[in-house]
C-alpha positions, 0 to 999 in steps of 0.5 A: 918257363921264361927265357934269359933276357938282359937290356943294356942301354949304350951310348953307341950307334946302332950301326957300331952294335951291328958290327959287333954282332954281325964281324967275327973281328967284332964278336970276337972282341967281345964274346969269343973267337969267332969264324965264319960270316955274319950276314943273313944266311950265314953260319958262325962257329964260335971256339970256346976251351973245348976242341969243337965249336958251337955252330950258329945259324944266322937266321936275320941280321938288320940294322935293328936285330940280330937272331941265330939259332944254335944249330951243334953245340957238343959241349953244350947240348942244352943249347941245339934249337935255341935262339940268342937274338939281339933286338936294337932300339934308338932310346928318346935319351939319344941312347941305344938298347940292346936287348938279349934274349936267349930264346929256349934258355930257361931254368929246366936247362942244366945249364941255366946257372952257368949260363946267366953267369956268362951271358950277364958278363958278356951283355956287360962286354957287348956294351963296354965294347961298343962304346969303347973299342974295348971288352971283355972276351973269354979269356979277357982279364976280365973274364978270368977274374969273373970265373975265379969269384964263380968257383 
């Protein structure tokens, strides 16, 4: 029963990651709108194609990790308890690792197919954001063409 994990490896400082991951300007770029506060202690709702948000407790946000736990999601119910968190690691090559794993996402959750798919994707548009300003958010060409070779 193992959680989904993905490490990316970018050049962009650790600082610039944080932003990313902690402004709902920079998490929106790269995921999905996103409202609310980033900082420890906060709570983030991000709006996907549904009416409601997923609602995100931010449980740290360092300069060296990023942890949330997924406290309603009705669209996704297999999501409520579980734990995305970013782990942030200056390599020896001068590069930073992102390390994700969604804590509680594992292959007995119905989603589990869907999910890898859009977590693989957004990983890809968390790196390509942090290093060029640019990603790949719902909606994003990208992810639309992502979506079309799923069906």
């Amino acid at each position: 029963m193992s959680d989904y994990e993905k490490t990316v490896l970018v050049g962009a400082a650790s600082e610039t990651i944080v932003r990313a991951l902690t402004t709902t300007e920079g998490l929106s770029s790269w995921w999905t709108r996103a409202t609310g506060s980033g900082e420890s202690g906060g709570e983030l709702r991000f709006w996907f194609d549904q009416p409601s948000p997923c609602v995100i407790r931010v449980d740290e946000a360092s300069s060296s990790s990023v942890c949330w736990t997924v406290t309603s999601c009705d669209f996704l119910p297999d999501w409520v308890g579980t734990r995305p968190e970013f782990a942030i690691a200056l390599m020896p090559d001068g590069t930073t690792a992102i390390h994700f794993r969604h804590h509680g996402l594992t292959e007995q959750l119905e989603c589990i197919d869907m999910c890898t798919r859009g977590w693989d994707h957004f990983t890809a548009s968390l790196a390509k954001y942090v290093e060029t300003g640019q990603g790949q958010p719902l909606g994003s060409p990208g992810d639309l063409a992502r979506r079309a070779a799923d069906d």
